[in-house]
N, C-alpha and C positions, 0 to 999 in steps of 0.2 A: 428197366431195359433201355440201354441208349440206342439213338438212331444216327443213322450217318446221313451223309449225302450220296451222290451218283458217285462220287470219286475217292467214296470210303470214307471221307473224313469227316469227324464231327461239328456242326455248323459252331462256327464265334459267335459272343454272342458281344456286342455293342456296349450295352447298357448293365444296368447293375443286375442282379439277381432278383426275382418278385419278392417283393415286402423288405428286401435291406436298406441301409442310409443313401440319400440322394447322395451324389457325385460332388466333392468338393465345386465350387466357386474357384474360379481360374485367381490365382494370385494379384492379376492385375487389376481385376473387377472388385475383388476384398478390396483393397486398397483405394480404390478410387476415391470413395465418399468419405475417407479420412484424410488423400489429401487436398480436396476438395474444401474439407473443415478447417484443413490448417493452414488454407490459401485466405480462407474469408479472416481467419484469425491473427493474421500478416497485415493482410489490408485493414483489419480494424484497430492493429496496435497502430499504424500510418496515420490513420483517421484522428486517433484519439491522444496521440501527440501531438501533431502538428493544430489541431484543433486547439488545444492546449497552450501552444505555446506562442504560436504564427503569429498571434496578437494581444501577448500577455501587457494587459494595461489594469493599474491602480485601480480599486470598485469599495469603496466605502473604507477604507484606508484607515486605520483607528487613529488619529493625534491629537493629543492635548494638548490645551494652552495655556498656560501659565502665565500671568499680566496680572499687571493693577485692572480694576473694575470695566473701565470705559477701553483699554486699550486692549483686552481682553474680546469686549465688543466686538470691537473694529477687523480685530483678526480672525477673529469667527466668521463677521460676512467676507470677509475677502478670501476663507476658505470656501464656506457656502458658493462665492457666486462664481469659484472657478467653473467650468465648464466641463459637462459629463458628473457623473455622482462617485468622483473620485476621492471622497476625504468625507470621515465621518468624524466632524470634532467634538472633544468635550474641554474643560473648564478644572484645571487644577487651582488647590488656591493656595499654593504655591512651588517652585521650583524643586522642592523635595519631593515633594509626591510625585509630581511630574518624571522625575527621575525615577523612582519607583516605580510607577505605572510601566514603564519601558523595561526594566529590569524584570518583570512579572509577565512578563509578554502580554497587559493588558492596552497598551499600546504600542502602536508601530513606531514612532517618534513622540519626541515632546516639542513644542514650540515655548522658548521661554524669553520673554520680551525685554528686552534690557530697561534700565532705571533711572539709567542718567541721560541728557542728552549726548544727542553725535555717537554713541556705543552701538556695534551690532547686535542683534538677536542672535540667540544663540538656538540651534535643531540638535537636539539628543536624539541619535538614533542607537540600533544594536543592527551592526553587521553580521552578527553572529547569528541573526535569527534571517540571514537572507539577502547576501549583497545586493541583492536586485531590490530588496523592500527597501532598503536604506537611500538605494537609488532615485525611486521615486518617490519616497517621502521627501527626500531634498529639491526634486523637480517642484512637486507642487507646493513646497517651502518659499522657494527660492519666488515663485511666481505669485503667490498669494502675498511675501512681502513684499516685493516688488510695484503690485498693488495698491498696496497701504503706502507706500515710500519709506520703506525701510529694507535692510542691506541686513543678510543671515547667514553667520559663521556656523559652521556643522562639526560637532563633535561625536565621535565614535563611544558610548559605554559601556558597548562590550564587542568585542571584535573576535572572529575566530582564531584559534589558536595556531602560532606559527607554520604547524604540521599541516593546516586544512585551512590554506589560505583564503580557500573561495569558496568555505564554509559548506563543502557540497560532501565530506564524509559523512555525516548520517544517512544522507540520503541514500549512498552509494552504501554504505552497512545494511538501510533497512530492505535495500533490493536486494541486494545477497542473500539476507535470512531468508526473506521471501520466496524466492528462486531455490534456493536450495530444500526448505520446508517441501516445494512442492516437485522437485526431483526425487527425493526420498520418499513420497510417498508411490511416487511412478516405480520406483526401484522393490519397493515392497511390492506392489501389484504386478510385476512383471516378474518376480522370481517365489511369489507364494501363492497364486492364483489369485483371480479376482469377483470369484463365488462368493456373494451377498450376506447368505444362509449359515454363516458357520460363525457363531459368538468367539470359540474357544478363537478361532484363526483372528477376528477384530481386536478380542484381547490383547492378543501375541501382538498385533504390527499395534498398539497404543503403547505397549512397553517399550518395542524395540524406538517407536517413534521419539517419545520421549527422552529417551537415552542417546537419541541422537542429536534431538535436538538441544539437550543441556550441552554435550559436547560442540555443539556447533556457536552456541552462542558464548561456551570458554575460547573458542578457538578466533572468531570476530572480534571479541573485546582485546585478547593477546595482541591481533595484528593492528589496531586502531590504536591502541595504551603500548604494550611495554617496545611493540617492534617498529613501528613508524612512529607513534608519539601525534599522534594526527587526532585524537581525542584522549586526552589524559588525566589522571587523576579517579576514575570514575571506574576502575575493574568492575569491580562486585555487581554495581549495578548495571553496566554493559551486559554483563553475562547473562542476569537476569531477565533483561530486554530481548536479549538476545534468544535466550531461549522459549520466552512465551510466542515470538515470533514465529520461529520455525513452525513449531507444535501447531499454533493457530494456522499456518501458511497448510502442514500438512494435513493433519487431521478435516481441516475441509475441502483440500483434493479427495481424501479416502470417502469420505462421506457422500460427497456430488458424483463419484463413479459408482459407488454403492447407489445412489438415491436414482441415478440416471443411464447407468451402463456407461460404454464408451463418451458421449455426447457429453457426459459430466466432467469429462477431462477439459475439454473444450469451453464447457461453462467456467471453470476453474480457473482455467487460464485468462479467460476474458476477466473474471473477477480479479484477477489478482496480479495480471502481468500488464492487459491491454488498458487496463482502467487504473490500475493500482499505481505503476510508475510514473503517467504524470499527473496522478494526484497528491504525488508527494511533495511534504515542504520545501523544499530549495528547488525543484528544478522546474521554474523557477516557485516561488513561494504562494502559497495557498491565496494569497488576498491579489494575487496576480491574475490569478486563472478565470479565466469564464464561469457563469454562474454555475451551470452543470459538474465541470473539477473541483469547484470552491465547497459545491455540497456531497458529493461522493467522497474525494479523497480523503476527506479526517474518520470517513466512518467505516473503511477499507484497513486491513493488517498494514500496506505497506505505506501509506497515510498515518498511520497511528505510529505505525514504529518511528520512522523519521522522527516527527511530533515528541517521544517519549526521549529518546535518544538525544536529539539539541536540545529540548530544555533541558534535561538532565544533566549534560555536562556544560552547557553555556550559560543555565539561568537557575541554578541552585532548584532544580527540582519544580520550580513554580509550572501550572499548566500542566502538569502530567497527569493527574487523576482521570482526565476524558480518554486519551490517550492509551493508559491501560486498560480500562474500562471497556475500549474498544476490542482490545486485543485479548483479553478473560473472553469477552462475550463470544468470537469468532471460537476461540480452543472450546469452549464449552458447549456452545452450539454445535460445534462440527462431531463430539464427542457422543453427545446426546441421541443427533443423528445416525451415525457412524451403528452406533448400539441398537438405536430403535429397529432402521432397516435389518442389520444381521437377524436379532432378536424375530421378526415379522415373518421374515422369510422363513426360518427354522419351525416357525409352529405354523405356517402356512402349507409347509412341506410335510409336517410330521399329525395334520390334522386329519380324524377316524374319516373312513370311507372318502379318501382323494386317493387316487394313484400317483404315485409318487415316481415322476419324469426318470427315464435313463438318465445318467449325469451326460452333459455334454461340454465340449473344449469351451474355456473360457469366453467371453466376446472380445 
């Protein structure tokens, strides 16, 4: 039996009905504390550049030296006693190695002492692994002989190629995969839902991932090799780079919003965009950075890819195995996770005597 009021009509009622869902959350209040996350994540990418870069100076500098016995000496303390712990030398025993050493990327320059009198010294560097390393190997070159009293010509043995004048394509490649690994997995979560609980549905976005990520690292290596020429010679294995990139980039975005809900996008991106870009090799170079970038960035996907990518096509392959090492272990980890979570959730849901939640809209 309904009741009215004095004036016939049936009272409104305000509020929802006894025992239904509470009243959405105003659209502006949803919102607030995510873009709140992505203010602090603005500010922390500012932080973590600038930090980075504001005062990129030389820190244990790898050069060897190549000399007769005693003059070998000599140039060692005059690297020693420059000032700040900016050169870590070592002792080639002779001019080949030295050359090698550089070529391997097991060091930044060589110092190689001439033989005759009145002859300059000659500084082997590799542009190709960092115009800025080659920069300040020849600063504290040029100053350590200067010391000694001697005068040092600098020779280039391996420089970037025509197309990547200022040797900053890989870096600019490994940030693309990067970025794009982790928009594709945003594009998965936003058009498949983003419910934990369901293996068959983590299956499905590891396939499609995959496939997109091989596609994405044919499409990188194309525009670097055959369409600008700005790294060349090197398809096959671009691609390959290219693709564990992505994959490793995405599958630990799926994983951290699995492991964390919304917040793990945000961890994602601190991992991988706000910390990841200037811990990459060129901009400027790893032995540049402050201690904190010098130990994060090689052990980050967009640190390693740079990393695998210039040695790859500038130094015959040398120094890559840490490299991929890093970037297996981020796709496999994120995999692992990616599984375990969905996996947990389904038997957590599907276990005797729990009642098992209404479904509700994604977070």
């Amino acid at each position: 039996m309904s009741t009215t009021t004095a004036t016939g009509r049936a009272p409104q009622h305000s509020g929802p009905p006894p025992g239904g869902p509470p009243p959405p959350r105003p659209a502006g209040r949803r919102a607030a504390p995510l873009i709140f996350g992505l203010l602090l994540l603005q500010v922390g990418f500012v932080v973590s550049a600038v930090g980075a870069f504001h005062s990129a100076a030389p820190h244990r500098l790898p050069i060897t030296v190549a000399a007769p016995v005693q003059t070998a000496a000599r140039m060692v303390d005059a690297f020693d006693a420059l000032p700040g712990d900016f050169v870590r030398t070592t002792v080639a025993p002779d001019s080949a190695t030295a050359r090698t050493r550089v070529l391997r990327r097991e060091a930044a320059a060589a110092y190689i002492a001439a033989t005759a009198p009145g002859q300059a010294d000659t500084l082997l560097v590799a542009s190709a692994a960092g115009p800025a390393t080659a920069q300040a190997a020849t600063q504290v070159a040029r100053e350590a002989g200067r010391r000694g009293g001697r005068t040092v010509t600098v020779t280039d043995v391996q420089a970037p190629s025509l197309g990547d004048r200022w040797g900053l394509a890989p870096s600019l490649l490994a940030i693309s995969w990067v970025a794009g690994g982790c928009l594709a997995a945003v594009v998965l979560l936003a058009a498949g839902g983003a419910r934990p609980d369901d293996p068959q549905r983590t299956v499905t976005w590891l396939a499609i991932l995959a496939g997109y990520a091989a596609v994405s690292g044919l499409a990188g290596a194309a525009v670097v090799d055959p369409v600008f020429g700005a790294l060349p010679g090197h398809f096959a294995a671009l691609c390959a780079i290219g693709a564990l990139t992505v994959f490793a980039a995405g599958i630990t975005t799926l994983a951290l919003r699995a492991l964390f809900g919304v917040p793990g996008l945000g961890l994602a991106a601190l991992l991988l965009v706000v910390l990841g870009v200037p811990g990459t090799g060129g901009l400027p170079p790893t032995a540049l950075l402050p201690q904190f970038w010098r130990t994060v960035g090689p052990a980050l996907p967009t640190g390693a890819a740079d990393a695998a990518v210039r040695n790859t096509v500038y130094f015959g392959g040398h120094a890559t195995l840490g490299p991929r090492w890093v970037l297996g272990t981020w796709a496999v980890a994120g995999t692992v996770l990616a599984m375990s979570v969905s996996l947990s959730a389904r038997r957590g849901a599907q276990s005797p005597g729990r009642h098992r939640a209404q479904p509700r809209p994604d977070r």
